[in-house]
C-alpha positions as CSV (number, residue, x, y, z in Angstrom):
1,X,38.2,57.6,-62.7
2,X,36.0,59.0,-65.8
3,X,37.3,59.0,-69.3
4,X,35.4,59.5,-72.6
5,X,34.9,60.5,-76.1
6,X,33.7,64.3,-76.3
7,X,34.5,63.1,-80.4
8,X,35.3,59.8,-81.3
9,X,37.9,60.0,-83.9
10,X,35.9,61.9,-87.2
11,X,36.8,63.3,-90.9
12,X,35.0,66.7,-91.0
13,X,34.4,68.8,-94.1
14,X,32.2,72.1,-92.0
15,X,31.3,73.9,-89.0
16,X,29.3,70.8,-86.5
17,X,29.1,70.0,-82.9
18,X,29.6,66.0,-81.3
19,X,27.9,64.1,-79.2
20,X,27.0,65.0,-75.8
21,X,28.9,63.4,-73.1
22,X,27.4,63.1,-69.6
23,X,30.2,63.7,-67.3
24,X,28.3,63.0,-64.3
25,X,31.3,60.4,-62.4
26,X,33.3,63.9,-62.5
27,X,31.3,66.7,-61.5
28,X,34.0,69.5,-60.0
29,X,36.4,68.2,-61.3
30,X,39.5,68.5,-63.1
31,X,39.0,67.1,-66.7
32,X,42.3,67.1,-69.4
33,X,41.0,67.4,-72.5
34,X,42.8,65.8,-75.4
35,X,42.5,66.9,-79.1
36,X,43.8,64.9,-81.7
37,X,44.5,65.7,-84.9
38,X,45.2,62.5,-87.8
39,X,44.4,64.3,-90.5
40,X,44.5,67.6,-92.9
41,X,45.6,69.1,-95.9
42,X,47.1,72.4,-96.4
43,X,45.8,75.9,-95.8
44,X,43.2,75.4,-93.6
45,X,42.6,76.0,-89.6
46,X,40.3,74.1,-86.9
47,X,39.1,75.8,-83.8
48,X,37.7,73.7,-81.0
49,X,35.7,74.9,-78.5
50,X,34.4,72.9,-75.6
51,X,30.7,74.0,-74.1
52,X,29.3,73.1,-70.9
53,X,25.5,72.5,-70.4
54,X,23.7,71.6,-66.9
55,X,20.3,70.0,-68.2
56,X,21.6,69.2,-72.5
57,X,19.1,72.2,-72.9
58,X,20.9,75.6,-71.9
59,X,24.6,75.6,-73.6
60,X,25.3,79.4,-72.5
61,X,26.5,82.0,-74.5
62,X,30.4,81.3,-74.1
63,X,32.6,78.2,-74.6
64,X,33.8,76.7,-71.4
65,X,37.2,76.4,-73.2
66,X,38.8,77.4,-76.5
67,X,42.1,75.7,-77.9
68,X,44.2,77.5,-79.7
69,X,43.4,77.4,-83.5
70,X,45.3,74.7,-85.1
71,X,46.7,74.1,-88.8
72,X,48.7,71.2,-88.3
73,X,48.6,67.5,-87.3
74,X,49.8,66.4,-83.5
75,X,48.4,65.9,-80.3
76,X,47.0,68.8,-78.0
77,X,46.1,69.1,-74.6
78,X,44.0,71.4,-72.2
79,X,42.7,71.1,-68.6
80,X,39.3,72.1,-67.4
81,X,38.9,73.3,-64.1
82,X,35.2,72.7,-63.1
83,X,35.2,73.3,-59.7
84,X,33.5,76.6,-59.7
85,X,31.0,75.0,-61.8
86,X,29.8,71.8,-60.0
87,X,26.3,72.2,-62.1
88,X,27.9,71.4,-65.3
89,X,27.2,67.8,-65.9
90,X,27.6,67.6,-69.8
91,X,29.8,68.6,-72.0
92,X,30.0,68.8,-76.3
93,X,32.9,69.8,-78.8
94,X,32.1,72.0,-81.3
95,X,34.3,72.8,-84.6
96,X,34.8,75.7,-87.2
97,X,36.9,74.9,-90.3
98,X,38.2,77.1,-92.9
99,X,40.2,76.9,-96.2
100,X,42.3,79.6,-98.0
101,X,44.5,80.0,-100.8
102,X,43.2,79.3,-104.5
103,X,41.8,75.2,-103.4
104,X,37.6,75.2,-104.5
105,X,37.9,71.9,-102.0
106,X,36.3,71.7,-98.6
107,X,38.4,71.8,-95.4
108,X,39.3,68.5,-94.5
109,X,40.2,66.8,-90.6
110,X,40.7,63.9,-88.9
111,X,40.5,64.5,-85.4
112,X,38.9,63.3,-82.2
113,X,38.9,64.6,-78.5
114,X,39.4,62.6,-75.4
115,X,38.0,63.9,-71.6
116,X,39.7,62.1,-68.6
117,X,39.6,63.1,-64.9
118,X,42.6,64.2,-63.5
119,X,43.9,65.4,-59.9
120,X,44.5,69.1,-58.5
121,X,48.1,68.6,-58.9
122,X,48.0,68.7,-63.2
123,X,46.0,71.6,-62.5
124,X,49.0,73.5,-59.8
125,X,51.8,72.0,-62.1
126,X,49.9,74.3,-64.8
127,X,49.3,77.6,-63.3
């Protein structure tokens, strides 16, 4: 069964992307993402996207998925269908951050996300 770290758990500040993660084991299948978030300070929003690559070199011009935009601690989950895209065989997380009110700090999180396999039945119990 595959499970890994699309972001092992981080503090960011700005906009950045993780590591790539090879998800080879899983290829069409069901992955449930897991974002975590340990940390952040008030007035300010995350939004994670996931992005899908077949060779590390063509990303697309769309996110594969998008959570929700986020503004407070807790655990979040997602599921990935990849079935109708067998030729995906990486994946990355990529981040925006922002900060409002009258604060001249930068946006501040602690957060990671987790990819494991999971079977067509999360995926029904979903829909």
């Amino acid at each position: 069964m595959f499970q890994g770290f699309l972001l092992p758990e981080t503090v960011v500040q700005e906009d950045g992307a993780g590591p790539e993660l090879s998800i080879d084991p899983a290829l069409g299948r069901p992955l449930r993402l897991t974002l975590g978030i340990t940390r952040i300070l008030e007035q300010q929003s995350l939004e994670l996207s996931i992005w899908g690559s077949p060779d590390q070199a063509n990303w697309g011009s769309l996110p594969l998925l998008a959570f929700p935009q986020k503004f407070y601690c807790g655990v979040y989950q997602m599921l990935l269908d990849l079935s109708a895209q067998p030729e995906i065989r990486h994946l990355q997380a990529r981040w925006k951050v922002a900060r409002w009110g009258h604060s001249t700090h930068k946006p501040l999180f602690g957060l990671y996300v987790f990819a494991e396999e999971t079977d067509a039945r999360a995926l029904a119990r979903t829909a």
